[in-house]
N, C-alpha and C positions, 0 to 999 in steps of 0.2 A: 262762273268763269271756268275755261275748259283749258285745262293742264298739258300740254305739249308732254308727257313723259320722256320721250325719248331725245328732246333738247335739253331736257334737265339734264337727263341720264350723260350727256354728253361731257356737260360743263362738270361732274359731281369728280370727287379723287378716285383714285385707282382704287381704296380698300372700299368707300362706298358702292362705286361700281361694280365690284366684287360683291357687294350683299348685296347688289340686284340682279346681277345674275344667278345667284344663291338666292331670293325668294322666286325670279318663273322657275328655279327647279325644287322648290318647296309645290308649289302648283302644279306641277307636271307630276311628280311624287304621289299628290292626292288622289291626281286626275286616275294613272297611269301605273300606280304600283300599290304596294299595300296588301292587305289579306287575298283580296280580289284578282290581285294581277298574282300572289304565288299559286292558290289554288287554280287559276288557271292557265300557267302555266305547266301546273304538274298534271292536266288534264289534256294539254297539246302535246304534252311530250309522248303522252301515250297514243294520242293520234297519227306520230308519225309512223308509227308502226302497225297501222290500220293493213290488212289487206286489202287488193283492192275492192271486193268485191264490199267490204266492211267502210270503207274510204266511199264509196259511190250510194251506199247507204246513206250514209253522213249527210254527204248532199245534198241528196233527193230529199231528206228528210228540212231541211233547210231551206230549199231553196222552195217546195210548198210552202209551207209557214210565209217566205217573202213574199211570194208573188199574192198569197191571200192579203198579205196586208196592201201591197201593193195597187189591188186591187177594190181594197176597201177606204183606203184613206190617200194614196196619190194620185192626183187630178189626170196628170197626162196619162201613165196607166189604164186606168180608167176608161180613158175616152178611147187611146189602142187599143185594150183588150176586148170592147165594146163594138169597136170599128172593125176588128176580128172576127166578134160573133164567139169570144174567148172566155170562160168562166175559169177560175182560180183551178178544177177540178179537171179541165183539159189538159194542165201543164203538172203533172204526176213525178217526173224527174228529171235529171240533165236532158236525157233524150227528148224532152219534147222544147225544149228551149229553142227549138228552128219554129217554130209557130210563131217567135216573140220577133219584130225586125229588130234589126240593129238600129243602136245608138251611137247617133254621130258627134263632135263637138259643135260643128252648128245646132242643131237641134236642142244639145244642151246652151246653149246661150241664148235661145231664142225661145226656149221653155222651162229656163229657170227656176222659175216661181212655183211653175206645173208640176214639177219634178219633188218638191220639200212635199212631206207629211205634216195632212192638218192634224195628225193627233199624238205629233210629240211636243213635248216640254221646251220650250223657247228659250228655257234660261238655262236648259242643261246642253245648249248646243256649241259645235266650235265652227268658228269660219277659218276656211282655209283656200288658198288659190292653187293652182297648176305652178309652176317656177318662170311659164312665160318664156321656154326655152325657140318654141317655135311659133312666136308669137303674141299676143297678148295673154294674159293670165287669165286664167278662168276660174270663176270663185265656184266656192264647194262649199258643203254643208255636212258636218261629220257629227254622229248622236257620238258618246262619251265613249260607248261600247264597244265602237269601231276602235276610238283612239286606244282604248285596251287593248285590244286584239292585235294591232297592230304591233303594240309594243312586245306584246306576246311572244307572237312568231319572228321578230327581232331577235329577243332573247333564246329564242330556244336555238336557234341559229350560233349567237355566239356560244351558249353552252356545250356546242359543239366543238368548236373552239377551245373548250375547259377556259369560257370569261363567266361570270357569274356578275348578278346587280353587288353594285357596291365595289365592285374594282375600279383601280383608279386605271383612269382611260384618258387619254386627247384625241383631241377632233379638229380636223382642217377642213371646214366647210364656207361657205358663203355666210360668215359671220359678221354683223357689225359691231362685236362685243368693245371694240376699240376705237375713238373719235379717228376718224380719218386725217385727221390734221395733224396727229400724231407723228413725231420726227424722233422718236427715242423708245428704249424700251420700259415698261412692257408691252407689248404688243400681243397680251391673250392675258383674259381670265377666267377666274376658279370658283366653278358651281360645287361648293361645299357639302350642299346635300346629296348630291348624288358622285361625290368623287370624282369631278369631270374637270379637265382644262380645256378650254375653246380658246383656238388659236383662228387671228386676223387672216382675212386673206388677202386683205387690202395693203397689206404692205410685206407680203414675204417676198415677193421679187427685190427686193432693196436692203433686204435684212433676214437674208437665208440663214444667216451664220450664227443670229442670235436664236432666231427658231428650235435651230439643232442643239443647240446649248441648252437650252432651257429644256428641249427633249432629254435630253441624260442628264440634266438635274432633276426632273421629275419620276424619272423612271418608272414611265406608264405600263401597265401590263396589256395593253393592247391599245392600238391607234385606228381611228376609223376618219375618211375622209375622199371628196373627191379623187381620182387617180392621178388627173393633172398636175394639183396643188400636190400632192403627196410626190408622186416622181421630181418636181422643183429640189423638195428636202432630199431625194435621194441622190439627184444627179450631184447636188454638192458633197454628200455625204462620199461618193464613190471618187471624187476630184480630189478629199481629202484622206480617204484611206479611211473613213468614221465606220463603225459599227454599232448599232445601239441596239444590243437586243429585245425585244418584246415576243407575249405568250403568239400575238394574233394581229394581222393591220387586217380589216376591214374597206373596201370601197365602195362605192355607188353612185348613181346618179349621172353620168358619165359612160362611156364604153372602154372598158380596161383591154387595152392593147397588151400583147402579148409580151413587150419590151417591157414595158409598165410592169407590170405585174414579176418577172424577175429579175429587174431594180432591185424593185420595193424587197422581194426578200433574199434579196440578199443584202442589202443593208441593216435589215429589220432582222434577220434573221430566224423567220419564221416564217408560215404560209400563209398566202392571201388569202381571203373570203370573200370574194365579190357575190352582191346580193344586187337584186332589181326591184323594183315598186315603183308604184306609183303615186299622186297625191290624192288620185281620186279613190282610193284605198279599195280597189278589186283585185289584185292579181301580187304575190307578191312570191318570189324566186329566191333561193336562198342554195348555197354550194355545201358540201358536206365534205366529210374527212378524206373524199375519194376525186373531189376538185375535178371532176370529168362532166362537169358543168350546169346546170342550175336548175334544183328539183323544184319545181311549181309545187307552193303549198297548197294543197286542192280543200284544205280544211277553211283556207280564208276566202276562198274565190273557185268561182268556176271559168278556167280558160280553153279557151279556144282559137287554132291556128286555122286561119283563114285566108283561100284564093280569090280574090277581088267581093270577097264578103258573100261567096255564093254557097264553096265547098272545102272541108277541111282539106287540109292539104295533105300530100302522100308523102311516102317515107322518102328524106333527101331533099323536099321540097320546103323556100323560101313560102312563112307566109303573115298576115298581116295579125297579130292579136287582137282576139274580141275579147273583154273581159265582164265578170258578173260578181259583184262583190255580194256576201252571205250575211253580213255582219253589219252594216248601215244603213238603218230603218230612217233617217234622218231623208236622205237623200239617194234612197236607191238607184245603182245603175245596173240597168241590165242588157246584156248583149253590148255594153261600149266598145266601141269600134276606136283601137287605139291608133298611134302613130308610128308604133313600133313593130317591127319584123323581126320571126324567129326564125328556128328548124327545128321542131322535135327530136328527140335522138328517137334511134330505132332500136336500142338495146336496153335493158335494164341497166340501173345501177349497183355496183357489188355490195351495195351499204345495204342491202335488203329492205328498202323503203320505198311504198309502192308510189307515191307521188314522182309522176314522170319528170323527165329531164328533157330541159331547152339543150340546146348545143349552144360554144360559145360563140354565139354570131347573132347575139341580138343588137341590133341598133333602129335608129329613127329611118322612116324612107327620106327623111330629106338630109339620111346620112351618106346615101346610097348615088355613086356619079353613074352618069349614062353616058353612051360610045354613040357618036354619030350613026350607028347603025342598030341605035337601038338595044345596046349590050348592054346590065347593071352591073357595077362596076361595088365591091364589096369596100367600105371603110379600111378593113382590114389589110385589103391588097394595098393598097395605095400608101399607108401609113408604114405597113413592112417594109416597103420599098425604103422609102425617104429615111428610117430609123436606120441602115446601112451606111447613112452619108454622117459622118460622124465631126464634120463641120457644121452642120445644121441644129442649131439649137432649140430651134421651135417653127411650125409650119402653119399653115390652113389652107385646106383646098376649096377653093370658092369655082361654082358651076353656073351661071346663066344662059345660057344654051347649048345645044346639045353638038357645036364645033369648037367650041373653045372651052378652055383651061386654064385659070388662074391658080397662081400660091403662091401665097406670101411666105416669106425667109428672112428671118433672125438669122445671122450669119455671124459664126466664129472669126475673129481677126486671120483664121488657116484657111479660108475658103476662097476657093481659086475658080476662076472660069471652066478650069477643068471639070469641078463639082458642076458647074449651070448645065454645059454639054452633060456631062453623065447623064445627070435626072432627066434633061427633056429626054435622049434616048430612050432611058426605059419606062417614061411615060410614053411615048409612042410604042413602044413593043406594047403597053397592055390597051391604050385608046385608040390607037392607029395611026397611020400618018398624016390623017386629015384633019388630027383634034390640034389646034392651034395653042401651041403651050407656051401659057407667057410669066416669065419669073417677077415677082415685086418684093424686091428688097426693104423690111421696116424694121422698126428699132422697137416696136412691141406690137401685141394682137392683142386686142380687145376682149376682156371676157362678156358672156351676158350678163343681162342683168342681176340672173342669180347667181354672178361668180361663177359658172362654168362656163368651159373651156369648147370649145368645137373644131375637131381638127379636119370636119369636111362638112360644105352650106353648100348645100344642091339647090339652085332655085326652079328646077327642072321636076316633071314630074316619073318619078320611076316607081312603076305601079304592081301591083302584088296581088 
């Protein structure tokens, strides 16, 4: 007979529930920390200070080694590099990685199976899905190595920060640590082993106030969590006059808007960190003490900005991420072809670390509105706007074709028709006068499935 755990886990008391999310982080611990994860992290740290020419070494030496395996035990590989006329000894370093085509999320759904290596250990693998933000989830296959590394370059990230393993931390993520039926507190619990409180997200719109309390009675040395959910606890914090200091907040997973981001510290009283990744563990970006925008760890991944998947792109130019992770022999991806759009910066960073910098203007293409004449329209512009209307308490812009305009408004008991004119105004100064701008007044917005937030659903294609 096969055990529901997680109907258990539902009906159990708050302290037993508490020692189950205290043993997955006794397993996460094993997986994920330990002798293994310090020595190497004190072997990334020194990577980040690789030159570049030392840095490009790294990789080429890496990314041989994968494509051999790749080529020896991955099926679809295999039959590409074959189909190519491709031997493991043609592709020498990043530079010859244009030989390989892109990897799309079709392809990965539709070659699944193709994709895993016959010659790793079955029992030592983790399954994991995409969050299903733009769609159905897509399941993944991660060797243990990966999930090491990952948590790595994590950490070396916070360390930057001055957060070390073992500090006590909260996190406001798409957590189901709490029965949803839940009408009382607590409302988040405490992974023992690793010093962590996970907070619900399933009920902090209803119960802000308990949230924050329970944040200055734990007196976290740093918070990591969605940007959305986190700006909820600030906006109240700033209605009430609250300060709760911390070393560091962390965000991700999400696009942190510039309002966002100083809320958050100034309520927090400390600097952001916003970091990017992905599930499919190739590409992972991380901010430094100079927060002028997000150095691409080149030691996890090999990335690539891409114009409609043909040529990298030029300095100033929007373009689509390809990414090549170095570290998951489970489930190789090489050349995937994300859903995400950057810009390179054109300048060094003054931290003297040679791993390039995104600017901060990464988002989804189906974050991105388009103008009846064919204009993209940046998340960013459109959300600037509307964070000015200081009756507006939460928004979404929704796009299904390329003449009209939807957004939905949460609306302060202050908000006057005078607001509704404003905003279509100055959505017509940036769409024109021919985008049909029509307001929907609701009483809440839906998050996804994984608990986030999207404050623009383009169902329009704006292509890169």
């Amino acid at each position: 007979m096969k055990f529901d755990l997680n109907k258990i886990y539902q009906h159990m008391p708050v302290f037993i529930q508490n020692l189950g999310v205290s043993y997955y982080g006794l397993k996460l611990y094993r997986r994920e920390y330990g002798k293994k994860f310090r020595a190497m992290l004190e072997e990334f740290e020194k990577q980040q200070w690789y030159s570049y020419d030392e840095l490009r070494e790294y990789q080429n030496r890496l990314l041989r080694k994968l494509i051999k395996h790749c080529y020896d035990n991955v099926p679809y590989y295999n039959q590409v590099m074959r189909g190519r006329k491709l031997k493991p000894e043609d592709i020498k370093g990043v530079d010859d990685l244009k030989k390989m085509p892109l990897l799309t999320r079709e392809t990965i759904k539709e070659h699944g199976d193709e994709l895993l290596a016959g010659n790793v250990n079955q029992k030592k693998l983790v399954i994991g899905y995409t969050s299903g933000t733009i769609g159905v989830p897509m399941k993944l296959v991660w060797d243990k190595r990966v999930c090491l590394v990952k948590n790595v370059v994590d950490w070396r990230q916070k360390s930057i920060a001055g957060i070390k393993p073992g500090d006590r931390m909260a996190f406001l993520y798409a957590s189901a640590v709490v029965p949803l039926n839940r009408r009382k507190p607590p409302f988040w619990r405490y992974n023992w082993i690793l010093n962590h409180l996970h907070f619900s997200n399933y009920h902090l719109l209803d119960n802000v106030e308990y949230y924050v309390n329970k944040l200055s009675a734990f007196k976290p040395k740093a918070i990591e969590g969605y940007p959305s959910l986190l700006y909820v606890l600030a906006r109240f914090m700033q209605s009430e006059n609250i300060v709760i200091p911390v070393q560091a907040v962390f965000t991700s997973s999400e696009t942190l808007m510039p309002h966002q981001r100083e809320a958050l510290e100034a309520v927090f009283d400390c600097k952001v960190f916003d970091f990017y990744g992905l599930a499919e563990r190739d590409v992972f970006a991380t901010e430094c003490e100079f927060h002028r925008g997000k150095h691409l760890n080149e030691d996890f991944g090999i990335t690539e900005v891409m114009v409609d998947g043909e040529r990298p792109t030029k300095a100033g130019e929007m373009g689509r991420i390809v990414a090549t992770g170095l570290h998951n022999y489970a489930m190789p991806l090489i050349r995937y072809q994300t859903t995400d759009v950057t810009m390179l910066a054109s300048s060094e960073c003054a931290c003297g670390r040679s791993f390039p910098l995104m600017e901060n203007v990464t988002a989804r293409d189906q974050d991105f509105l388009v103008t009846a004449d064919g204009r993209r329209i940046s998340p960013y512009i459109v959300v600037g706007i509307t964070r000015r209307f200081t009756n507006i308490r939460e928004h979404q812009f929704i796009q299904e074709d390329g003449n009209s305009l939807r957004i939905l408004i949460i609306r302060s008991d202050s908000y006057t028709d005078e607001d509704s004119r404003a905003l279509i105004e100055q959505m017509k100064n940036v769409f024109g006068e021919k985008m049909n701008i029509e307001l929907e007044f609701v009483s809440s917005i839906p998050r996804t499935k994984s608990g986030k937030f999207r404050a623009v659903i383009s169902k329009i294609s704006a292509e890169f």
